[in-house]
C-alpha positions in Angstrom: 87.2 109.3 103.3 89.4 111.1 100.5 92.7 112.0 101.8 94.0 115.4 99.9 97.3 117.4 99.6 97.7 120.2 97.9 101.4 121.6 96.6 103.5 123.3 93.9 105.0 121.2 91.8 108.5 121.8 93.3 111.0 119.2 93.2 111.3 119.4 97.0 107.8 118.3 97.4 108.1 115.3 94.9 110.1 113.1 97.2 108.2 113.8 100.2 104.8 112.4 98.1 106.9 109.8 97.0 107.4 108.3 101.2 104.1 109.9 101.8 102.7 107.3 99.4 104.3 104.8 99.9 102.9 104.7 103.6 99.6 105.2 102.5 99.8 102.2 100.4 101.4 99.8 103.2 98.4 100.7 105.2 95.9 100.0 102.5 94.5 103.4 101.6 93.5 102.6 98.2 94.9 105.1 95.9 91.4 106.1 94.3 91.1 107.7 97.7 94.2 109.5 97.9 93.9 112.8 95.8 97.3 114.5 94.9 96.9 118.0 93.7 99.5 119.8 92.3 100.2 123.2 91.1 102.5 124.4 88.1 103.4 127.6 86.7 101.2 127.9 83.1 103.7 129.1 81.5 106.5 126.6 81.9 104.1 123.5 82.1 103.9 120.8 84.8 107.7 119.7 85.6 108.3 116.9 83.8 110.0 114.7 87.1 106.4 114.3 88.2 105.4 112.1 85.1 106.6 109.2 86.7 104.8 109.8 90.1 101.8 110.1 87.9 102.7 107.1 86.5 103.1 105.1 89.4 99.6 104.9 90.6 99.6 104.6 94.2 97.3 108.2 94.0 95.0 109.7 91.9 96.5 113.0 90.7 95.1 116.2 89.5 97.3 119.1 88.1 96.1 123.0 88.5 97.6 126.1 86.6 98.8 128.1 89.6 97.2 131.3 88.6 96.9 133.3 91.9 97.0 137.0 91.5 98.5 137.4 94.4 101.4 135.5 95.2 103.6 136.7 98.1 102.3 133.6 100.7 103.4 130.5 98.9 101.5 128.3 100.4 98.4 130.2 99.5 98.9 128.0 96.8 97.4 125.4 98.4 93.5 126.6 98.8 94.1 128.3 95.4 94.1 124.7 93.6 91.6 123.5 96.7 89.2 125.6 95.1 89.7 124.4 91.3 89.3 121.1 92.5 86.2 121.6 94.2 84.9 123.3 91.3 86.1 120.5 89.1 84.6 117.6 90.9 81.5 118.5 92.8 80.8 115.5 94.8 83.3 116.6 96.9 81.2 118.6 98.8 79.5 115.6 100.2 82.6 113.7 101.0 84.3 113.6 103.8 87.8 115.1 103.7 91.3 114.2 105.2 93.1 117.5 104.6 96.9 117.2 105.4 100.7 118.6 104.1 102.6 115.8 102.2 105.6 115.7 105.0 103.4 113.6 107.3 103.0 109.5 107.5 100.7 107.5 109.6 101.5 104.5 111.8 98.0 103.4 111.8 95.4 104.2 109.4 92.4 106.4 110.4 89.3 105.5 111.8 87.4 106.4 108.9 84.0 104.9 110.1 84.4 107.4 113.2 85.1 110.6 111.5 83.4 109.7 108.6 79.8 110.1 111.2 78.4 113.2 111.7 79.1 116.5 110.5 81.8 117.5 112.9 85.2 118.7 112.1 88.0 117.2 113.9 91.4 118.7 114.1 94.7 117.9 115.2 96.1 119.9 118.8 98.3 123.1 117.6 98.3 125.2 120.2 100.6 127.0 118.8 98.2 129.1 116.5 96.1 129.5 119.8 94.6 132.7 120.2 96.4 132.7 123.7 100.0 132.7 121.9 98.4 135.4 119.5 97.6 138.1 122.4 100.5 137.1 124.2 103.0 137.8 121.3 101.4 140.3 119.5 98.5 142.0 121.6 94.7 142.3 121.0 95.0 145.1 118.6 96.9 142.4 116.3 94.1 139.8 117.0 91.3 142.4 115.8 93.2 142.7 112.5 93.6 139.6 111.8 89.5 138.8 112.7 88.6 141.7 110.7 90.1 140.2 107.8 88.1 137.2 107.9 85.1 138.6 109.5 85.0 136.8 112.7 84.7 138.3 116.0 87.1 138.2 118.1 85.0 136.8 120.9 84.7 133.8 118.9 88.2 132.7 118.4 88.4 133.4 122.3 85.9 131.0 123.1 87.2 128.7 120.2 90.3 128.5 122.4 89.8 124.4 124.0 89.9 123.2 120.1 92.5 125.2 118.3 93.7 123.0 115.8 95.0 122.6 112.2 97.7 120.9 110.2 95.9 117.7 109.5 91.7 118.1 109.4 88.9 116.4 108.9 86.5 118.3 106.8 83.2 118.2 106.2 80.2 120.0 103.9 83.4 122.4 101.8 82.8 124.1 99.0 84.3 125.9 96.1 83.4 129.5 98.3 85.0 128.1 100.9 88.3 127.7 99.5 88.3 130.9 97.5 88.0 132.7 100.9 90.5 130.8 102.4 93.2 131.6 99.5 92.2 135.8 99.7 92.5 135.6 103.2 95.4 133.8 104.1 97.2 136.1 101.5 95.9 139.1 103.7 96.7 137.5 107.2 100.2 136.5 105.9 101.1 140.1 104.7 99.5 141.7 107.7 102.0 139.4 110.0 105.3 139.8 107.9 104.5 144.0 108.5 104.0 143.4 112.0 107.0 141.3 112.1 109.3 143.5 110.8 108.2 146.8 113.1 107.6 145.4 116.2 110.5 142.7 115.5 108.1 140.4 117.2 108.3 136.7 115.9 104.2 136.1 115.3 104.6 132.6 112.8 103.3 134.6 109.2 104.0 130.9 107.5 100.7 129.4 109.7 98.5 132.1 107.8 96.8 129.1 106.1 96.3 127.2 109.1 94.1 130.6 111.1 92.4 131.2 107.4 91.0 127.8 107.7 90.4 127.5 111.6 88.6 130.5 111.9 86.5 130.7 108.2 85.3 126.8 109.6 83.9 129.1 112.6 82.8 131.8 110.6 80.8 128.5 108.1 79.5 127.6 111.1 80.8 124.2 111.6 81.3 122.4 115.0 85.1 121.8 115.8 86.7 120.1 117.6 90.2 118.6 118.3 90.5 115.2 118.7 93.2 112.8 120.0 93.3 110.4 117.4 94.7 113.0 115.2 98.0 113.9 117.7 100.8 113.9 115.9 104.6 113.1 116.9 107.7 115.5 115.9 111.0 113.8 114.4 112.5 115.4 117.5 110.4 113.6 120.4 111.8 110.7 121.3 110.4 107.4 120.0 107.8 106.4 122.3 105.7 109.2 121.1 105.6 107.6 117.9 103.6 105.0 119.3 101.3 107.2 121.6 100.1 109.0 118.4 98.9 107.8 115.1 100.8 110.7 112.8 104.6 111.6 112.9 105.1 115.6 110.7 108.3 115.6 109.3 108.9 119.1 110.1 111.0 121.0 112.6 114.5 120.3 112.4 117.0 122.8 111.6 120.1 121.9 109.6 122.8 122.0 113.0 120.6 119.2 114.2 121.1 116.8 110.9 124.3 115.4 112.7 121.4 112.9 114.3 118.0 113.6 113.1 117.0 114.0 109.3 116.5 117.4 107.8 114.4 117.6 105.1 115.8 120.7 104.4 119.2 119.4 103.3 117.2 118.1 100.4 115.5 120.8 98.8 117.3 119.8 94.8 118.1 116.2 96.0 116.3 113.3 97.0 117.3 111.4 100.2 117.3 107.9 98.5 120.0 105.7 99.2 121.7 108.3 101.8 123.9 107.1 104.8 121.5 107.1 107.8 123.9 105.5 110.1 124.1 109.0 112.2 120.6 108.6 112.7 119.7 108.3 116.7 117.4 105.3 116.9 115.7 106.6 120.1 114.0 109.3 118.2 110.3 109.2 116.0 112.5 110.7 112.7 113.7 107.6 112.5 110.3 106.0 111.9 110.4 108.3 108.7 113.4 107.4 107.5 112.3 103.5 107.5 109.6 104.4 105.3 112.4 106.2 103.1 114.5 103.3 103.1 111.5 101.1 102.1 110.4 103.0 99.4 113.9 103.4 97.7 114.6 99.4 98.5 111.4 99.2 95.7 113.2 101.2 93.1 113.8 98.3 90.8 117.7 97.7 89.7 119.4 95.6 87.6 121.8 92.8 89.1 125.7 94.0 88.2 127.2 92.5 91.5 129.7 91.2 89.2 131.2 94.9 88.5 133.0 96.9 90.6 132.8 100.7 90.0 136.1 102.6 90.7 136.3 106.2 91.3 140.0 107.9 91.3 139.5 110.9 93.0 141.3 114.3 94.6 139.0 116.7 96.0 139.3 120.2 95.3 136.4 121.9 96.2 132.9 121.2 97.7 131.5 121.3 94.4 133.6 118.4 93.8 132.4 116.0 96.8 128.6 117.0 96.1 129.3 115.9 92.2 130.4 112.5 93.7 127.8 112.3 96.1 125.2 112.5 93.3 126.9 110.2 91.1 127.6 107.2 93.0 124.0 108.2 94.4 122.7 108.2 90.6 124.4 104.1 90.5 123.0 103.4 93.7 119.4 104.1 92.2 120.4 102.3 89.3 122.3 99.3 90.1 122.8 96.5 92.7 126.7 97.3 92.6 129.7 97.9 94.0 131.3 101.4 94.6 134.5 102.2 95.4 136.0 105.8 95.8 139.6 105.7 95.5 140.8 108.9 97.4 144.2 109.4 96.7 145.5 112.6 98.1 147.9 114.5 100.6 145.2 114.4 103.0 141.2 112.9 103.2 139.2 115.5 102.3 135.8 113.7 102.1 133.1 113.2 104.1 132.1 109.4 104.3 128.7 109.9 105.9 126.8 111.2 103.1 127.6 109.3 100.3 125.2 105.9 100.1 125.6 103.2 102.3 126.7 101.0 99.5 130.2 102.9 98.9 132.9 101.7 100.1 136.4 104.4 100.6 139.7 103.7 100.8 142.4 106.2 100.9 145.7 106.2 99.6 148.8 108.8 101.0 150.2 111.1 97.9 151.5 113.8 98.5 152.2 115.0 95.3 148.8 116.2 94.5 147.4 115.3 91.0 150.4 113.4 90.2 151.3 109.8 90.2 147.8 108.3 90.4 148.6 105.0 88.4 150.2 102.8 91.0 147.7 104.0 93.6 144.8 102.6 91.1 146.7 99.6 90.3 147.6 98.7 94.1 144.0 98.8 94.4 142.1 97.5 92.1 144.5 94.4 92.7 142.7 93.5 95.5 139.2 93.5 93.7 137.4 90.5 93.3 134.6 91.2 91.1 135.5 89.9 87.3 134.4 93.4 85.9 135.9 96.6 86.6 134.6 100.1 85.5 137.4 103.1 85.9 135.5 106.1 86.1 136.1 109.6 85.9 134.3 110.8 89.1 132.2 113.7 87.0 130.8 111.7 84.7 127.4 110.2 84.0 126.0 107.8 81.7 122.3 106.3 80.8 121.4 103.2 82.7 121.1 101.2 79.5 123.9 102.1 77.9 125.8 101.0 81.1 123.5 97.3 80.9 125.0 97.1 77.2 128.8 97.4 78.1 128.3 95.4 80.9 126.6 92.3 79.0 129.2 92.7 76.0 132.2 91.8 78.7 130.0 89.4 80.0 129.3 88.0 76.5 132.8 87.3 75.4 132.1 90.3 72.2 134.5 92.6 74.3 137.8 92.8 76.4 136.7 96.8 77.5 134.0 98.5 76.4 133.5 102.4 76.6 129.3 102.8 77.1 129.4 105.6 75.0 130.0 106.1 71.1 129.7 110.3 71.3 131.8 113.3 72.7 130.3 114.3 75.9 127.4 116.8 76.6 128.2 119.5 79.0 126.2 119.6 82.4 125.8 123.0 84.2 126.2 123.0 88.1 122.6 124.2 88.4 121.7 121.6 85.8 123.8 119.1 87.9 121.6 120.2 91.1 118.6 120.0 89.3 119.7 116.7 88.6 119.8 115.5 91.9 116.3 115.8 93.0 115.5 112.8 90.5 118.5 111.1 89.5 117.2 111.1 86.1 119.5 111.1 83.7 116.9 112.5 80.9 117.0 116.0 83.2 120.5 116.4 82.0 121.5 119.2 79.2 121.4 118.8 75.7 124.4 121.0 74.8 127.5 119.4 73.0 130.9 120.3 74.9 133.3 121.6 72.6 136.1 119.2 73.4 138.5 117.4 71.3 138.5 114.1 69.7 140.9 112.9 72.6 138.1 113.5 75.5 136.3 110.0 73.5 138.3 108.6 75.1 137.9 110.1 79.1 134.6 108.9 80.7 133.9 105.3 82.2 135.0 102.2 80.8 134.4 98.6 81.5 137.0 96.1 82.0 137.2 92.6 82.1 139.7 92.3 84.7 141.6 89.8 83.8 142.3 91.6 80.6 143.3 94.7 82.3 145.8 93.4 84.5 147.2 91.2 81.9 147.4 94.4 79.5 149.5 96.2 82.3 146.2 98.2 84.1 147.2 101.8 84.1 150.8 102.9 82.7 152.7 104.2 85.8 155.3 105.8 83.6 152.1 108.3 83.0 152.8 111.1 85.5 149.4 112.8 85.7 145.7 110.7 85.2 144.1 112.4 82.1 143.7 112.3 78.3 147.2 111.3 77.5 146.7 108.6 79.9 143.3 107.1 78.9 144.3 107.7 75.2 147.6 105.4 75.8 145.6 102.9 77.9 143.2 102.7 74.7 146.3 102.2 72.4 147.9 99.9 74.2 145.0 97.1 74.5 144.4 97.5 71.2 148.0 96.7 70.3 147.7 93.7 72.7 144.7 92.3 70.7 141.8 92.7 73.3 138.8 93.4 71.6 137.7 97.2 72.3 133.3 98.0 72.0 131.4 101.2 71.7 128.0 101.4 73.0 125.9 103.6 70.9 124.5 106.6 73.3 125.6 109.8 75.1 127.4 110.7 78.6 127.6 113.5 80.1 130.2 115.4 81.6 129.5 118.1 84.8 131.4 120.9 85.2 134.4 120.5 87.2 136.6 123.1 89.3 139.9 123.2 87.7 142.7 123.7 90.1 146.0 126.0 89.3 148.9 123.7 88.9 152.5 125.6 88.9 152.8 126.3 84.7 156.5 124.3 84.9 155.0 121.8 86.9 152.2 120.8 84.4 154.8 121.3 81.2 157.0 118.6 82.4 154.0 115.8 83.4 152.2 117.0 79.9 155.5 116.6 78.0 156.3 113.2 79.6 153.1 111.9 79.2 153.2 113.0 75.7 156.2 111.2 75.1 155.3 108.0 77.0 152.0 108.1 74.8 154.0 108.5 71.7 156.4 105.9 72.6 153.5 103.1 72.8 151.7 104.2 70.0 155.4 103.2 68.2 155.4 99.7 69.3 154.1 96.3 67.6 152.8 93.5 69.4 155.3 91.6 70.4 157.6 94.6 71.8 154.8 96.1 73.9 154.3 92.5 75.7 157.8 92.3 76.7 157.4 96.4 77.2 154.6 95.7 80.0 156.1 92.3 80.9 158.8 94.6 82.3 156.6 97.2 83.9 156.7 95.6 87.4 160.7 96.2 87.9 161.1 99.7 85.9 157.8 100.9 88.2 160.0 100.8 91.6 162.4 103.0 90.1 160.2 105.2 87.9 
């Protein structure tokens, strides 16, 4: 049996092939017999983010031009790259077929021996294409039109009624004919609904066009149908003990008001769900069974061992932008790393939302409510209390390659460094719809190109590695430093190399992703710029000896700063 899915090479679909493979492959389907097709735009080329699915081998993959003339139906996509494939390897046509969407995943493997006999199609129950629901939502002059444009009498879909079925098939005897019907028709049944929709505001599903196109052109090929119980499937919403009634749970169904306890999918249309918090998850329900096979598959993501390092984010949110930019980045060291995260949220008020950042963050909050102001002794109080004998203060819009990250992190480690900025350029400027196009891989290659015209000062902003020891005995952050910013990281740099520790560049990029810049009162930000200023000045004045009784004194001035 060769299983087949067909698709667009969407980012939303590249996730979902991801868990839908790795499924397969815990159940043994070998991945000779697993054929991924997948559609791109000829003019753009085949999105690069599915190179390393390719690469992975647990399928066998085949990539189409999408060259439909018409394209209003997207999923007409579907039997339009069906039928290249069929014409591309022939012996298909003598196969037996497992035709299914890439949002399912079994919890047994088929009886393949069974369906493999005879030349019967089997489908799964989805009465909800019946030609009952048809008449009853939309009349029998509908139902005429919508035989007429496959050929069929209506009669026959009528008596066809018992064994209505589609969304996962067993297929039989196809051909390349076959599937070119299938993709002119279901164009013509889809646009016939969405008019009939929209002047009888009736609600006849136009997005099944596919799934009648292929029902009724298997009864028009004359093949014996039937729907079979083997092939029931389980929704995320039914509660668990359907999962183990059936043999195939469809992730489909759930709207996003029900994501407080069920996984959406549809929350992840630019993201990938790897290393989410599924602690809201309600364990009584068959979505869960999904998200197990999530959780697997991103527990094989290999990543390097920096238990040893604790990450640090400062943070004041200003917008949703801003939470979403956090979410991806902590998610982006998640994938990455076996870490530690912590998000610092100092502020008037919490403003962030702890359950969808990955279950490896930790949050702590600290009271200020003087907003963007005074974040050094907040920082200091807290990193205090860290245990880990590398720290890495980061600014929380920031990204930088995994290697580069390895490097700083093995030159502390090494002795060659007392802080270590992984990073030797000014930063390249990220988009917010590059950022969200980030998301969907985590890859740091699908990030922008474009040099941000910045000053020599923001060399010094980014992430850098501690050892901690170091930092506290070089007086951490300077809490005469009003505001947390360039001044600030350019007098932290200053100052340790005044003390003697040994400072490292990493050769590489980062990237920097476009922040929401609140309005702060123009007096307001005069007087913390102009003290900072000063304060920076001030240390970059000192000698050695001065600045170590300067931050030897720190801890007394500080209380009455």
């Amino acid at each position: 049996m060769i299983y087949i899915s067909a698709q667009s090479d969407d980012l939303y679909f590249l996730w979902q092939l991801e868990v839908q493979l790795e499924n397969f492959g815990s159940l043994g389907i070998p991945p000779e017999n697993i054929h991924v097709l997948i559609g791109f735009n000829p003019e753009k080329g085949l999105k690069r983010e599915y190179q390393a699915l390719i690469a992975a081998g647990r399928a066998t993959f085949f990539t189409y031009a999408d060259e439909r003339v018409v394209k209003n139906y997207k999923s007409s996509i579907r039997p339009h790259i069906l039928k290249k494939h069929f014409r591309e390897q022939a012996y298909l046509e003598k196969e037996t077929i497992f035709y299914h969407d890439c949002d399912i995943i079994f919890r047994e493997r088929l009886n393949e021996q069974f369906f493999g006999e005879g030349d019967t199609w089997y489908l799964s129950k989805t009465p909800y294409i019946s030609y009952k629901v048809l008449e009853k939502h939309g009349g029998r002059k509908i139902v005429d039109k919508l035989c007429s444009i496959v050929g069929i009498p209506r009669s026959a879909v009528e008596q066809h009624e018992p064994h209505t079925g589609g969304a996962q098939y067993v297929l039989k005897n196809l051909s390349y004919a076959f599937w070119e019907k299938v993709e002119k028709d279901c164009e013509a049944i889809y646009s016939q609904l969405v008019d009939f929709n929209l002047k009888r505001q009736k609600g006849l599903q136009a997005w099944c066009a596919d799934m009648w196109a292929v029902l009724w052109n298997g009864l028009l090929y004359g093949h014996s149908l039937e729907v079979h119980p083997a092939l029931d499937f389980c929704w995320p919403k039914d509660a668990k003990e359907r999962w183990y009634e059936t043999n195939i749970l469809h992730n489909s169904g759930v709207l996003h008001h029900e994501a407080d306890t069920i996984f959406c999918k549809g929350l992840y249309l630019s993201s990938t769900p790897y290393f989410s918090n599924f602690t809201y998850m309600d364990e009584n329900l068959c979505s869960r069974q999904y998200v197990h096979v999530i959780e697997r598959f991103a527990a094989s993501i290999k990543r390097e061992d920096l238990r040893d390092v604790t990450f640090v984010f400062p943070a004041r949110i200003e917008s949703s932008e801003d939470i979403a930019t956090l979410d991806t980045v902590t998610r982006y060291i998640a994938k990455n790393f076996r870490t530690n995260i912590h998000i610092l949220e100092i502020d008037d008020l919490s403003r962030i939302n702890k359950d969808i950042f990955v279950k490896e963050t930790q949050f702590f909050f600290s009271m200020n409510k003087r907003r963007g102001a005074d974040y050094a002794p907040f920082v200091n109080q807290h990193v205090a209390q860290i245990t880990t004998p590398l720290i890495c203060i980061c600014e929380p819009n920031c990204i930088v390659p995994p290697k580069q990250v390895l490097d700083a992190v093995k030159s502390i480690r090494e002795s060659r460094a007392d802080f270590c900025y992984p990073f030797d350029e000014l930063p390249f400027m990220v988009r917010q719809d590059q950022a969200h196009r980030f998301q969907a891989t985590l890859d740091h290659a699908n990030l922008g190109t474009q040099k941000a015209s910045m000053l020599r000062e923001h060399y010094y902003t980014g992430w850098c590695f501690f050892d901690k020891n170091s930092y506290a005995q070089a007086g951490m952050e300077n809490e005469r430093l009003r505001t947390w910013g360039i001044y600030s990281f350019m007098e932290r740099n200053k100052r340790m190399r005044i003390l003697g520790y040994k400072e490292l560049r990493i050769p590489g990029p980062f990237f920097y992703i476009e922040k929401y810049i609140p309005h702060i009162p123009e007096e307001f930000r005069i007087s913390d710029l102009s003290r900072n200023l000063n304060e920076y000045v001030r240390i970059c004045g000192m000698k050695k000896k001065e600045l170590e009784n300067d931050v030897a004194a720190w801890a007394g001035l500080n209380k009455t700063a």
